[in-house]
DOLO-141260 format. One record per atom (N, C-alpha, C, O): atom name; x, z, y negated. Coordinates in steps of 0.2 Angstrom, whole numbers, plus 2048, in hexadecimal, padded with zeros to 3 digits. Layout:
  atome   xx   zz   yy
     CA    X    Z    Y
...
***
This chain:
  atome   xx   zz   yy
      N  47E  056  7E2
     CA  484  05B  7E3
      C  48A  058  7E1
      O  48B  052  7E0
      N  490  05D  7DE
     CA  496  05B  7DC
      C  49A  059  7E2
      O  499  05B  7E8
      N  4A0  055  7E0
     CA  4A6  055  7E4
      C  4A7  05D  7E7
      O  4A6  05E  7ED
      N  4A8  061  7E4
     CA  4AB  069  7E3
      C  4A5  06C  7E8
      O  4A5  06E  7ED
      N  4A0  06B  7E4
     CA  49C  06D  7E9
      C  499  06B  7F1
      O  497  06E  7F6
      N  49B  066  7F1
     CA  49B  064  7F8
      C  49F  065  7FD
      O  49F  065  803
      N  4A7  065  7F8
     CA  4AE  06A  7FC
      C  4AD  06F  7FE
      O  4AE  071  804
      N  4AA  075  7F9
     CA  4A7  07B  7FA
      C  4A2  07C  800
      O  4A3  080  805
      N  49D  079  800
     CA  49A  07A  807
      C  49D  078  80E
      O  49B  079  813
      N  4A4  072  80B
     CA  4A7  071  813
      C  4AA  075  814
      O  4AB  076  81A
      N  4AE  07C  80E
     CA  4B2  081  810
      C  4AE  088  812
      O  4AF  08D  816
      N  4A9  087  80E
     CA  4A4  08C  811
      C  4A4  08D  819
      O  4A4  091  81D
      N  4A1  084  81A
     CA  49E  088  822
      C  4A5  084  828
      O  4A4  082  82D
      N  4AB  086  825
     CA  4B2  087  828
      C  4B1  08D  82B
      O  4B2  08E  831
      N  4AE  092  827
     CA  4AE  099  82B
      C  4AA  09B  830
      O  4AB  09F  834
      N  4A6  097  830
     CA  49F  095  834
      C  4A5  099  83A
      O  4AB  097  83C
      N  4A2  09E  83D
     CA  4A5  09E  846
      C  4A5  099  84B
      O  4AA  097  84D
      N  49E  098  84C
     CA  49E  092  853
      C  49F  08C  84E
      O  4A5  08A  84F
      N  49D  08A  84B
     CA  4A1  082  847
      C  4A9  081  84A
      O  4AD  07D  84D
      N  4AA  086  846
     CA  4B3  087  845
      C  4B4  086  84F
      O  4BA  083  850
      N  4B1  087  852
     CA  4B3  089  85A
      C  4B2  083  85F
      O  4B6  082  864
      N  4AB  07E  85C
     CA  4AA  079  85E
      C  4A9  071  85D
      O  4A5  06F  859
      N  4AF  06D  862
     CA  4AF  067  861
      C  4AB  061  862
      O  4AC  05C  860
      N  4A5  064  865
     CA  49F  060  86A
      C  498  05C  863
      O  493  05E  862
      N  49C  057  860
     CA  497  054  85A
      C  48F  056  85B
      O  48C  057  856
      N  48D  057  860
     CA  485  059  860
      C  485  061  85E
      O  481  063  85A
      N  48A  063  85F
     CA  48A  06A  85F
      C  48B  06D  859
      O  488  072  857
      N  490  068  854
     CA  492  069  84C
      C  48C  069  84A
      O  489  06E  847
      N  489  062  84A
     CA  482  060  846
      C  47D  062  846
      O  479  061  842
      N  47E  067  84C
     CA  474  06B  84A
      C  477  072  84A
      O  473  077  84B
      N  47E  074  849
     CA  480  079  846
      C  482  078  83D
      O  481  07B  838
      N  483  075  83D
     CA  485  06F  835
      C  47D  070  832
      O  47B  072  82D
      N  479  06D  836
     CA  46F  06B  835
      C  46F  073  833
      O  470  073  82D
      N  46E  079  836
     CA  46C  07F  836
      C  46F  081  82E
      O  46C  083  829
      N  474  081  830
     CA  47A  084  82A
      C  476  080  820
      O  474  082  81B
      N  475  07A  822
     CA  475  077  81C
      C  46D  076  81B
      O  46B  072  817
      N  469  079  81F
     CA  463  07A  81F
      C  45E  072  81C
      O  45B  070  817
      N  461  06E  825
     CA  45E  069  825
      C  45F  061  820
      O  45C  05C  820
      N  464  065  81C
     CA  464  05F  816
      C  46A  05C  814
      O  46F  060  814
      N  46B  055  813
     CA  470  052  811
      C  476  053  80D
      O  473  053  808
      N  47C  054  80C
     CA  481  056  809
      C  480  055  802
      O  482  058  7FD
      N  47E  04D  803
     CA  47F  04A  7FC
      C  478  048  7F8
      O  476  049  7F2
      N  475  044  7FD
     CA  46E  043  7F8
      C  468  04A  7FA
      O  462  049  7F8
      N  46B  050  7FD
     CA  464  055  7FD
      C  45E  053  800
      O  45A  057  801
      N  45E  04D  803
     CA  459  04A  806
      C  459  04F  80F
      O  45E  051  812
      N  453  050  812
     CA  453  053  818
      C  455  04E  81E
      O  452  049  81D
      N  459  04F  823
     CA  459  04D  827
      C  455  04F  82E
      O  452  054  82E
      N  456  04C  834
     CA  456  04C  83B
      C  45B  04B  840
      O  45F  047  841
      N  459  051  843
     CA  460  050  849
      C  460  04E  84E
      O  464  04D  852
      N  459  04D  850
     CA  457  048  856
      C  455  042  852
      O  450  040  856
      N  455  03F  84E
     CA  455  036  84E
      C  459  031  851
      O  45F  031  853
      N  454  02D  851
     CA  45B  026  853
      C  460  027  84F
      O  460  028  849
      N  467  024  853
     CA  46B  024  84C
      C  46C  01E  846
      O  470  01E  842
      N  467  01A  849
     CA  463  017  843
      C  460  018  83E
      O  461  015  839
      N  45E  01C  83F
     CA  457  01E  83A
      C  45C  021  833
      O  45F  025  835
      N  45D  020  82C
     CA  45F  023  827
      C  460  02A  826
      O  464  02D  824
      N  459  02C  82B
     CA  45B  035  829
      C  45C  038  82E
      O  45A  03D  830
      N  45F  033  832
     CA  464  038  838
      C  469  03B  836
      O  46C  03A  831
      N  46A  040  839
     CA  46E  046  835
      C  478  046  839
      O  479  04B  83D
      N  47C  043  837
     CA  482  03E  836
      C  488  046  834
      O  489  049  82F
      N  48C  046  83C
     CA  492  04B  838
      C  497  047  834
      O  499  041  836
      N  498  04A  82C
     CA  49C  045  826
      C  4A2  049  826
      O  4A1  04F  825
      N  4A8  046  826
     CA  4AF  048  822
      C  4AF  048  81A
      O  4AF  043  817
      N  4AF  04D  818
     CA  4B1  04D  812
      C  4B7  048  80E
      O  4B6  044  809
      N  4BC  04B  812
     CA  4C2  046  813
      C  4C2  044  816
      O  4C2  046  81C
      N  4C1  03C  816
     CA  4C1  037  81A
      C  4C6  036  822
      O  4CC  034  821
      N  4C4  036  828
     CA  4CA  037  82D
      C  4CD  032  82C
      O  4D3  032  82C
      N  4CA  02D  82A
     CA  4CE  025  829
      C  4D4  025  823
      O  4D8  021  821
      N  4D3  02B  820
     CA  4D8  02C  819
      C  4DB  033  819
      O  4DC  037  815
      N  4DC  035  821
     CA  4E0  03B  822
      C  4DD  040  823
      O  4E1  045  824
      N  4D6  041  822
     CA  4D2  048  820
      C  4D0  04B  828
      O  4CD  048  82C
      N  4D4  052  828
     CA  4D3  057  82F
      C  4CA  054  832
      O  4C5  053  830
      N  4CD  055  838
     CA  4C6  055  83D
      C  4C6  05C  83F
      O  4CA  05E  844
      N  4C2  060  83A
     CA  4C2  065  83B
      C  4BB  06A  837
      O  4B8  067  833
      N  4BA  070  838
     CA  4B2  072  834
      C  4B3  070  82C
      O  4B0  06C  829
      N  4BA  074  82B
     CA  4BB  073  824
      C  4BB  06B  81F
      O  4BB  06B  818
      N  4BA  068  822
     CA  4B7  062  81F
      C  4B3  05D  822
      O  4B5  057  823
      N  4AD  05F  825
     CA  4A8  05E  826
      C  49E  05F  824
      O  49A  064  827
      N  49D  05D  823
     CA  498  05F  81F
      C  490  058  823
      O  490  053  825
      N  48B  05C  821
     CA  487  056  825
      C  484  052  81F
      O  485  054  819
      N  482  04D  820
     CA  47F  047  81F
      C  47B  044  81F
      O  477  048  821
      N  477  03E  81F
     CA  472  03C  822
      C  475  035  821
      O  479  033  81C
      N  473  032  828
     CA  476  02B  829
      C  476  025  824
      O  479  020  826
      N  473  027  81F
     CA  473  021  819
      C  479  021  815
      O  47D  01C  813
      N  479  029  813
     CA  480  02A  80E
      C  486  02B  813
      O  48C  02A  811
      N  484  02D  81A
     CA  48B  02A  81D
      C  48E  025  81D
      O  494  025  81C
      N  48B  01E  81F
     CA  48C  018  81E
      C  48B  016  817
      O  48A  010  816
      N  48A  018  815
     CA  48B  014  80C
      C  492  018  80A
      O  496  015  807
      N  491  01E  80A
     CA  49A  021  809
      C  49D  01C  80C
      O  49F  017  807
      N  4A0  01B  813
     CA  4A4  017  815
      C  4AC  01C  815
      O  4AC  022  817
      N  4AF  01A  814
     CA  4B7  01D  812
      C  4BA  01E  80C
      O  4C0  01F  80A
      N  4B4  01F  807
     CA  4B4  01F  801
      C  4B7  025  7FE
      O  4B5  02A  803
      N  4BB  028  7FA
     CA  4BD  02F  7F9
      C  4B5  032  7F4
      O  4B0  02E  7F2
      N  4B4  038  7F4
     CA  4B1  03B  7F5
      C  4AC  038  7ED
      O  4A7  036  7EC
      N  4B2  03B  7E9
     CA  4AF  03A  7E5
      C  4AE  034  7E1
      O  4AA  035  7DC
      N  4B0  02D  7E3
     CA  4AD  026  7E3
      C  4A4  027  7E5
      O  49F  028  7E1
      N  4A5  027  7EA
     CA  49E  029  7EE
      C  498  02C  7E9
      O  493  02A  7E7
      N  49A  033  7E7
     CA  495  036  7E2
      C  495  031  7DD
      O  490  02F  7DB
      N  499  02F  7DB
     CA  499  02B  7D2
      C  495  026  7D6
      O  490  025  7D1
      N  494  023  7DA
     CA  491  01B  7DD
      C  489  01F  7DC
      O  486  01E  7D7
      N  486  024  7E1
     CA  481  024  7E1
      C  47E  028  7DB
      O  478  02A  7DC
      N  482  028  7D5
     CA  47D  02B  7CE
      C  47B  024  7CC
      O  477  024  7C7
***
């Protein structure tokens, strides 16, 4: 997926109703898991929402915009993850991050 494109599904599911409503991180993630039809934002790969959060394909709520670099904690820039590409992102702007894992 694109930068563009991964912004676009964080604004898409901004409209989401119960997203937009709730703050409770279990609640985003398998609302975020449903919405994104189980799969990682960035590498496609399927996750799990009951894994350890050990496991890589635990399924990880992601700031698009980095909170540590100012980015709202809110639907519209959130998008899900799996725990690998969350922690290899790190604080990275978005688009480093894509270019890293081509």
């Amino acid at each position: 997926m694109s930068a563009a494109d991964i912004r676009h599904m964080a604004s898409v599911l901004a409209t989401d109703p119960v997203l937009g409503r709730t703050r409770r991180n279990s609640l985003q993630r398998e609302r975020l898991w449903h919405l994104q039809g189980g799969r990682c934002a960035y590498c496609g790969r399927p996750t799990r929402l009951h894994a350890r959060e050990t496991d890589e394909d635990c399924a990880t709520v992601e700031h698009v915009v980095p909170a540590s670099r100012g980015g709202p904690r809110r639907a519209g820039n959130i998008v899900l993850a799996c725990r690998k590409c969350n922690h290899g992102r790190g604080s990275r702007v978005l688009a480093e991050f894509l270019v890293a894992m081509t």
